[in-house]
N, C-alpha and C positions, 0 to 999 in steps of 0.2 A: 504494500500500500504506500502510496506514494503521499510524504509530508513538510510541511515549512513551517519553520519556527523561524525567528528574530530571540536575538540575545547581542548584554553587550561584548563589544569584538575580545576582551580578552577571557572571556567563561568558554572553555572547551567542555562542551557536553557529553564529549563522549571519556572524563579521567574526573570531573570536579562534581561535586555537590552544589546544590544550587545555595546560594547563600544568600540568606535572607538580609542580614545585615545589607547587603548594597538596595533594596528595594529606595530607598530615598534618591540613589544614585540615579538608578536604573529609572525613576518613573519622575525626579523630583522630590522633597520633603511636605507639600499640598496634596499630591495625589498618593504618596505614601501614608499619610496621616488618615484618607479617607479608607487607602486598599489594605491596612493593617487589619483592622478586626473581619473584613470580607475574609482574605487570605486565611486569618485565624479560623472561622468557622469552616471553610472549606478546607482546610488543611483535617479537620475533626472529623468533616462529612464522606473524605476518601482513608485519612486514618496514615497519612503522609507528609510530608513537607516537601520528600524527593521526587516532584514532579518538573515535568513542561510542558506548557500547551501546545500544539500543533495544529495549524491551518489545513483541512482536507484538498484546499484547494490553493494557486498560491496568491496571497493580496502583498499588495506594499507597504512598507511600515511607513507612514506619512508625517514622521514626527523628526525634528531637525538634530537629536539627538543621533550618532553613530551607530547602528546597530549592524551584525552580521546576519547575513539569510543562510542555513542550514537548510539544506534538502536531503528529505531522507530517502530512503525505501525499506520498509519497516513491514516485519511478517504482521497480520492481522493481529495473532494472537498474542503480540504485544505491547498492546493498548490496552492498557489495564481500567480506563473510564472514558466512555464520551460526557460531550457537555454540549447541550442545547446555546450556542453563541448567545444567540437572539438574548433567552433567559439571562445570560451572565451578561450581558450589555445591561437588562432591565436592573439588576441587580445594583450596579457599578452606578447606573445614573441616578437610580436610587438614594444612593449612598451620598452621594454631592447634596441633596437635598436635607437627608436626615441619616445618620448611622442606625438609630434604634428600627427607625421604618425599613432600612434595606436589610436587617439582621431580622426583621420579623415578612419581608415580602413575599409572594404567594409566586413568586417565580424562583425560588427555593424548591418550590416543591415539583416543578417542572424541569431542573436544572437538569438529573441526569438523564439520559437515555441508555437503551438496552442496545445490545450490538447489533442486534437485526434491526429495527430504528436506525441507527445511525447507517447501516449498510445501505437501508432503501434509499436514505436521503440521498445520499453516495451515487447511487446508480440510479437514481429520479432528477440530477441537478440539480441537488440542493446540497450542495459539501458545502456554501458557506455558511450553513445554518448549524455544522456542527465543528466542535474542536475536539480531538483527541490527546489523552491525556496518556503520557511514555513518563515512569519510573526513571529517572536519572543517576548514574550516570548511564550513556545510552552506550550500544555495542557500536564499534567502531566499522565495524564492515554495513552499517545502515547509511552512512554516509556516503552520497553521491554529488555532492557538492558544496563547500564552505568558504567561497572564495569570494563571494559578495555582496556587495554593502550598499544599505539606504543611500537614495538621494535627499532627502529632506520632504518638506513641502510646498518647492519650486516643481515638484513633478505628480503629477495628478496622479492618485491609481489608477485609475484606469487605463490612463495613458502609460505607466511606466513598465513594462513586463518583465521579465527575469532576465532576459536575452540583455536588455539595456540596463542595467546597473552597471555600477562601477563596480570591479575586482580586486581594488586595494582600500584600503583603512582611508590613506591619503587623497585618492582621486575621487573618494565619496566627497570629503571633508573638500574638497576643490567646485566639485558640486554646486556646493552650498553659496560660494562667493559671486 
């Protein structure tokens, strides 16, 4: 099954633990402050902390921060949770509103999906409706490609495909200017 995550460029997913501490890093100290107690409850609801999300399909990460694109190809049966996007978007915007409101939202209860669920979306055109969720660190023979990096958001998604990123750290970060 073919996947994309975004992480920043020096996290090697396939040797390190995901570390929580850089979440301020990684998202800002405002959107960490909102994604602390989501993460906390989800980290409870899969019984983990050693995960990463993965995109079924591939989008662009649209945010002016560095990130690297991993592309996997990952057996099925190691995705150990899907996750309804839609839901965790409701959840997150949620959360900007009220903390206590998105820790009690009813899209909670819709957040997981079973694996048949997610396979129809899969195969009905709908992979951006869900994310898959890979146990970290990941096997290193799943990687089919780790060589490129965000343009910011000077380049539209829709407009930017995989073909067209930059390949270095540097010629992203050139991007931007």
């Amino acid at each position: 099954m073919r996947l994309w995550t975004w992480h920043l460029p020096d996290w090697d997913i396939t040797c390190q633990r995901r570390d929580l501490s850089r979440m301020a890093e990684a998202s800002g100290e405002d959107i960490a402050r909102i994604l602390r107690p989501l993460y906390e409850r989800l980290h409870r609801e899969v019984k983990t902390e050693g995960f990463i999300f993965c995109c079924m399909r591939y989008e662009h990460w649209r945010q002016l921060e560095v990130r690297r694109l991993w592309v996997l190809d990952v057996p099925t049966h190691q995705v150990f949770k899907y996750m309804d996007s839609c839901a965790w978007e409701a959840i997150r915007k949620t959360a900007k509103r009220s903390k206590e409101e998105a820790l009690e939202a009813r899209a909670w209860d819709s957040l997981f999906l079973s694996e048949e669920e997610a396979l129809s979306r899969l195969s009905s055109g709908r992979a951006a409706s869900v994310v898959a969720l890979l146990r970290v660190p990941i096997a290193t023979g799943w990687v089919i490609d780790k060589t490129r990096f965000n343009m910011g958001t000077r380049a539209p998604a829709s407009k930017t495909g995989y073909e067209d990123l930059p390949t270095s750290e540097s010629e992203a970060r050139w991007c931007r200017q």
